[in-house]
N, CA and C atoms as a LAMMPS dump frame, in Angstrom:
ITEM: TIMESTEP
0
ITEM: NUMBER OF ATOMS
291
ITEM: BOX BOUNDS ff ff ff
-5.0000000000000000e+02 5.0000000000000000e+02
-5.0000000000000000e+02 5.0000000000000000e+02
-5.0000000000000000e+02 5.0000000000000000e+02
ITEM: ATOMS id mol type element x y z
1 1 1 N 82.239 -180.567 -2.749
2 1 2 C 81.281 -180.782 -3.8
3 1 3 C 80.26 -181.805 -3.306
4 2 1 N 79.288 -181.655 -3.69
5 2 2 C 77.75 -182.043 -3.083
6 2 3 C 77.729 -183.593 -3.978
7 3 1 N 77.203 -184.663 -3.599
8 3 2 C 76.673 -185.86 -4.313
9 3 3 C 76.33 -184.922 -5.676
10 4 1 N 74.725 -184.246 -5.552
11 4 2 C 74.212 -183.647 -6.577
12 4 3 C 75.031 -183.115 -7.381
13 5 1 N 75.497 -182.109 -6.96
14 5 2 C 76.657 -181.938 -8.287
15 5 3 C 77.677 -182.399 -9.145
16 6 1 N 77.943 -183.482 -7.979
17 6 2 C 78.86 -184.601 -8.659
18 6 3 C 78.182 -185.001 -9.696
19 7 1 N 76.789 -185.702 -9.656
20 7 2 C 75.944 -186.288 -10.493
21 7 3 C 76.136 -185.331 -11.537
22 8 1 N 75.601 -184.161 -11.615
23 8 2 C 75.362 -183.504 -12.583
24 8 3 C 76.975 -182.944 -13.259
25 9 1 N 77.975 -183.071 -12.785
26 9 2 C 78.821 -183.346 -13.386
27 9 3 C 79.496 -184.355 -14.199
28 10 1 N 79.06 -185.443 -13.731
29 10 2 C 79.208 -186.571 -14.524
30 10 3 C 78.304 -186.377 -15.493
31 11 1 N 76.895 -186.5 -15.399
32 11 2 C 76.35 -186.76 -16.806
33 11 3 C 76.659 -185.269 -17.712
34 12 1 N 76.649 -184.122 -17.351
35 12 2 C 77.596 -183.162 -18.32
36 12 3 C 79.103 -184.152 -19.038
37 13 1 N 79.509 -184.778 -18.175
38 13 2 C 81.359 -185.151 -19.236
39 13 3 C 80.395 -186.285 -19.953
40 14 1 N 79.484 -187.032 -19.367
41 14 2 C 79.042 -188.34 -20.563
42 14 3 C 78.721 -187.778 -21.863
43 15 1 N 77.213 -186.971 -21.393
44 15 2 C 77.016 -186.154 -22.696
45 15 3 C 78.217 -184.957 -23.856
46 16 1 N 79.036 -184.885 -22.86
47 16 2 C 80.346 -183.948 -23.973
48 16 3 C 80.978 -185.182 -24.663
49 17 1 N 81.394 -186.357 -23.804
50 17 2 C 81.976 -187.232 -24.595
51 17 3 C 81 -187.932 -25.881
52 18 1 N 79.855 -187.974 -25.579
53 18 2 C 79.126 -188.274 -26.587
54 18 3 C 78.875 -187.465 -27.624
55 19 1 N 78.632 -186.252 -27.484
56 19 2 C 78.882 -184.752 -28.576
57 19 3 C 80.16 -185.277 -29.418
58 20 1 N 81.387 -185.132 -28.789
59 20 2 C 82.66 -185.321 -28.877
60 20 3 C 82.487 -186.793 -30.208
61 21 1 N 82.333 -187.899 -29.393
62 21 2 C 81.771 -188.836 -30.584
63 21 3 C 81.167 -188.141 -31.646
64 22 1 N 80.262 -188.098 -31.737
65 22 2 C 78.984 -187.511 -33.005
66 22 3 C 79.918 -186.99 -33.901
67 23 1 N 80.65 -185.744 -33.318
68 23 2 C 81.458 -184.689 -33.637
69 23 3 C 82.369 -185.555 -34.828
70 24 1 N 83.128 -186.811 -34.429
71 24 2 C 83.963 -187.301 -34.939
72 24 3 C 83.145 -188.328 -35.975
73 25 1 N 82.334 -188.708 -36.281
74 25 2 C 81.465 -189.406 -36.621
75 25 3 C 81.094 -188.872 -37.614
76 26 1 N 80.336 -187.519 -37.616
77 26 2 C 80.14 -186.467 -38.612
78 26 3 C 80.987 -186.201 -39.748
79 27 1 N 82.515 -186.217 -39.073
80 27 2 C 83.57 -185.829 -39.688
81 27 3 C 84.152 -186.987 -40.771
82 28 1 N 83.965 -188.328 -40.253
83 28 2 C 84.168 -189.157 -40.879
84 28 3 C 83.114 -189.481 -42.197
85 29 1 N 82.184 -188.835 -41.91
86 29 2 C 81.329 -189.022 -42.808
87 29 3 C 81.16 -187.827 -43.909
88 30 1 N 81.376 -187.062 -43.435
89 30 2 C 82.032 -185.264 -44.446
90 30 3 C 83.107 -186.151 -45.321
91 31 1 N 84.185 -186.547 -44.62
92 31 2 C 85.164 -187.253 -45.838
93 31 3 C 84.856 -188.459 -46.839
94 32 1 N 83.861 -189.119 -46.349
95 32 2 C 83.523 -190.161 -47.063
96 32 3 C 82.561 -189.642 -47.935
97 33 1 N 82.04 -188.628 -47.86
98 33 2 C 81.093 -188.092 -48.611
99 33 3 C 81.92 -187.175 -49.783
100 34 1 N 82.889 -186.676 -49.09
101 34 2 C 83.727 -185.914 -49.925
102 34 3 C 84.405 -186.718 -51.1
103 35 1 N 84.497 -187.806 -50.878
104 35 2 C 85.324 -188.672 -51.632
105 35 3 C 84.643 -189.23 -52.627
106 36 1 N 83.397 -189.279 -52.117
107 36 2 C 82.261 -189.72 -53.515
108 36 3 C 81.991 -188.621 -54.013
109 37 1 N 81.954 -187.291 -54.031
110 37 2 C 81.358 -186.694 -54.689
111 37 3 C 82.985 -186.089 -55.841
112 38 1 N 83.929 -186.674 -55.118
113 38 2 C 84.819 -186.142 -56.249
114 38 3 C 84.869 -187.176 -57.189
115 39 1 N 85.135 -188.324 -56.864
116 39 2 C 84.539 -189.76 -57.841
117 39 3 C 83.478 -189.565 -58.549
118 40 1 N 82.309 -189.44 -58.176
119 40 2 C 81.067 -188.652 -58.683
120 40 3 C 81.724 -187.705 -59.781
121 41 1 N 82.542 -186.623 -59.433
122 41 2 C 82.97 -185.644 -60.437
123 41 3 C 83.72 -186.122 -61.563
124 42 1 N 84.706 -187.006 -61.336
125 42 2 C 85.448 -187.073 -62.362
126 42 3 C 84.706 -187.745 -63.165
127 43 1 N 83.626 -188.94 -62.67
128 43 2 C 82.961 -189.983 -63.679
129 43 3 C 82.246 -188.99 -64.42
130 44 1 N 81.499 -187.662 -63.923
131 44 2 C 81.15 -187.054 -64.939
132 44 3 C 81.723 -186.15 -66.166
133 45 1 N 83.201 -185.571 -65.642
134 45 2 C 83.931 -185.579 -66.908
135 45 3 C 84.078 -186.198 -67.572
136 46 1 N 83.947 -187.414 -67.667
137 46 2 C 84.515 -188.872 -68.556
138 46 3 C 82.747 -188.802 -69.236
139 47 1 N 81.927 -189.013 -68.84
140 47 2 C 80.971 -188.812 -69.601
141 47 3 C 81.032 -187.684 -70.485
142 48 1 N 81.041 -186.52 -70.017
143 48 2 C 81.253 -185.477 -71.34
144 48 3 C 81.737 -185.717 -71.747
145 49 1 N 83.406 -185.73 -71.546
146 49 2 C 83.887 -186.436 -72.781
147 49 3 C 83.758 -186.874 -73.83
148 50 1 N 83.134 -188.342 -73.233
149 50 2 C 82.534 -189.314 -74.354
150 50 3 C 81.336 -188.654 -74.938
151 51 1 N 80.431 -188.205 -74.576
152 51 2 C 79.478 -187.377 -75.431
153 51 3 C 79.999 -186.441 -76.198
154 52 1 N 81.023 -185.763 -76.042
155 52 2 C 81.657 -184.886 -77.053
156 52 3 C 82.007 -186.035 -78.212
157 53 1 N 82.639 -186.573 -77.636
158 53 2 C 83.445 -187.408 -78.861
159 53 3 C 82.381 -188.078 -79.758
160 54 1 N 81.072 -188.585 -78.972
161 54 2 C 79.931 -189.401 -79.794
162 54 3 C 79.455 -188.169 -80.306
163 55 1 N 79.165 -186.715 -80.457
164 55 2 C 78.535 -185.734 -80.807
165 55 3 C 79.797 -185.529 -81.946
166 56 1 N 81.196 -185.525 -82.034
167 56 2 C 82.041 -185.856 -83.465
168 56 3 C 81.408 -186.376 -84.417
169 57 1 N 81.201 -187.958 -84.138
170 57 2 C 81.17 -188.704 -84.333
171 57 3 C 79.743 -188.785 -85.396
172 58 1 N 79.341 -188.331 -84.584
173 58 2 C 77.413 -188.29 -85.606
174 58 3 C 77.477 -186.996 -86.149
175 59 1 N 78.227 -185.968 -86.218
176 59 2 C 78.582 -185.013 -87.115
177 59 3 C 79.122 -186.01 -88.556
178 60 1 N 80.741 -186.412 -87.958
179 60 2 C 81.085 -187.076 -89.225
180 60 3 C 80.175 -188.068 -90.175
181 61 1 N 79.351 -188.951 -88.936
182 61 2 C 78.268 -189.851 -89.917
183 61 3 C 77.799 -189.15 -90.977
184 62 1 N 77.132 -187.91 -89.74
185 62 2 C 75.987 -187.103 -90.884
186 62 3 C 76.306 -186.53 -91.947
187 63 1 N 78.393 -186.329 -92.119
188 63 2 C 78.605 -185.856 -93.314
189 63 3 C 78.715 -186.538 -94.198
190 64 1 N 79.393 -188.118 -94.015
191 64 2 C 79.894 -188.73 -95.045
192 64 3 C 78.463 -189.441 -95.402
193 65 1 N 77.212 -189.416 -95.07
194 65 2 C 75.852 -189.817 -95.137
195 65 3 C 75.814 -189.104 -95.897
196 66 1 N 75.628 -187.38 -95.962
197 66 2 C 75.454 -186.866 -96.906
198 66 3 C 76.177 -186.847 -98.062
199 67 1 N 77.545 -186.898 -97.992
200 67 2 C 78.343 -186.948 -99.533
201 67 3 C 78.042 -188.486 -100.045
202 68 1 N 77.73 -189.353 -99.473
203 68 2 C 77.001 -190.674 -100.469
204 68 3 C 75.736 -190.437 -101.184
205 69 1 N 74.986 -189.543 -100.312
206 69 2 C 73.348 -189.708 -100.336
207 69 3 C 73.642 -188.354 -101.948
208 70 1 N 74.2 -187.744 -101.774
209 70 2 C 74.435 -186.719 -103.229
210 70 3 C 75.11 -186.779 -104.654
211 71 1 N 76.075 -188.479 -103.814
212 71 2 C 77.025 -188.356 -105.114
213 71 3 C 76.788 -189.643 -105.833
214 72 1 N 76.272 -189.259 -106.731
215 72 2 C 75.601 -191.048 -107.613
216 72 3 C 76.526 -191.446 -108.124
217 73 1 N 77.88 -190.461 -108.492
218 73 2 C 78.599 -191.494 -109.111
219 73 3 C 79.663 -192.118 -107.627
220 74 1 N 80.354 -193.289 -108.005
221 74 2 C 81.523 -193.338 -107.033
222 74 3 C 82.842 -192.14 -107.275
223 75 1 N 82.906 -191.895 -108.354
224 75 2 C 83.834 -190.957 -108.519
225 75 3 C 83.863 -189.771 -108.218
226 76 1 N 82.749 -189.635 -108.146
227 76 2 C 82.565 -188.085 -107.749
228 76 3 C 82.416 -187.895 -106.185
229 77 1 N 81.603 -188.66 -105.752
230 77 2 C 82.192 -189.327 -104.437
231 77 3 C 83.826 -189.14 -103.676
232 78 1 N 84.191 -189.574 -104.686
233 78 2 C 85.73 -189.684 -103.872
234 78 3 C 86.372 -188.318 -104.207
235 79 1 N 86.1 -187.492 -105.451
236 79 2 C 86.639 -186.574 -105.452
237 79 3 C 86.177 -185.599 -104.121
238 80 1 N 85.131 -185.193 -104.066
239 80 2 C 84.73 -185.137 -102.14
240 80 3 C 85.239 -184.816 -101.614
241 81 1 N 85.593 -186.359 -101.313
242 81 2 C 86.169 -186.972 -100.15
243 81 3 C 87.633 -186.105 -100.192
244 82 1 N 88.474 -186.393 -100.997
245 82 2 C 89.878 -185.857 -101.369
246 82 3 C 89.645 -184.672 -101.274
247 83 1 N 88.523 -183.908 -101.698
248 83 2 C 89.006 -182.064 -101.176
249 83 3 C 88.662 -181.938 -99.778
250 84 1 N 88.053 -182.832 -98.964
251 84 2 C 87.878 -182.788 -97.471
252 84 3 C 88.435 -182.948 -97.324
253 85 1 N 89.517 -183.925 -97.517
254 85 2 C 91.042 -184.42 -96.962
255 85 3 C 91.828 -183.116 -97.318
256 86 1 N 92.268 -182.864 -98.178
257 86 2 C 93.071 -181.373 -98.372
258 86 3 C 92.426 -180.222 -97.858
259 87 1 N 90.896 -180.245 -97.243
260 87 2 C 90.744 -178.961 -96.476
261 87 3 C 90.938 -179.1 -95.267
262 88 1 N 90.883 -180.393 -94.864
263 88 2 C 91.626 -181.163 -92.971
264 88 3 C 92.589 -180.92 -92.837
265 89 1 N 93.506 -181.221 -93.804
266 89 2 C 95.322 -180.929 -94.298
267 89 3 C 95.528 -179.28 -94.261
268 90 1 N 95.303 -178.676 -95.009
269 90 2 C 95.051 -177.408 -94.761
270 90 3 C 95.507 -176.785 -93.336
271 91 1 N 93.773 -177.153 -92.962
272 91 2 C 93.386 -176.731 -91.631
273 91 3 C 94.855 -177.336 -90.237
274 92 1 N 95.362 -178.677 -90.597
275 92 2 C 96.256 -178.936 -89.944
276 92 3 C 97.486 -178.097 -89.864
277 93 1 N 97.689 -178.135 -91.447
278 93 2 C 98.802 -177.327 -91.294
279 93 3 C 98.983 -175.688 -91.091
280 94 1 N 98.255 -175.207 -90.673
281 94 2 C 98.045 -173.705 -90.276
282 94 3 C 98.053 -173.878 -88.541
283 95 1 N 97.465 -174.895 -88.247
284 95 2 C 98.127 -175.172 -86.906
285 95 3 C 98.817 -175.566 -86.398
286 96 1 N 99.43 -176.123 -86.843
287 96 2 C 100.881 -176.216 -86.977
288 96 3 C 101.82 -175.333 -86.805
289 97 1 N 101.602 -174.623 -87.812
290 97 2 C 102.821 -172.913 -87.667
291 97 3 C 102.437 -172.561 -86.826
């Protein structure tokens, strides 16, 4: 084997070992990337979530807003209230069975 080719054999293994690096480098960074984007994922289930639950939530406002805003008396008011409770009850207990 010739000087020259020697040369050019060597810098071929530098440059593979350096590929070889990158290669591994890349990879480390695919997983670290992978790992945020599942973190990333779950934090965004937890947000829906909570927007579901705040989207309950301003349902229920908006109802019991409305059964005040209609019922001038307090009594009538609560009667309401008590057939919502026995139509929740209801509704529970059919799911149930």
């Amino acid at each position: 084997m010739t000087d020259e080719e020697k040369k050019l054999l060597s810098a071929f293994e530098t440059r593979l070992r350096h590929l070889m690096y990158l290669h591994d480098e890349l990879k480390r960074e695919n997983a670290r990337l992978s790992e945020l984007l599942s973190e990333e994922s779950r934090k965004n289930e937890e947000l829906q979530a909570l927007c579901a639950e705040l989207q309950t939530n301003y349902a229920n406002l908006k109802t019991a807003t409305a059964i005040s805003l209609h019922g001038s008396d307090v009594k009538d008011t609560k009667l309401r209230l008590s057939k919502l409770v026995r139509e929740v009850d209801k509704c529970i207990a059919l799911l149930n069975e």
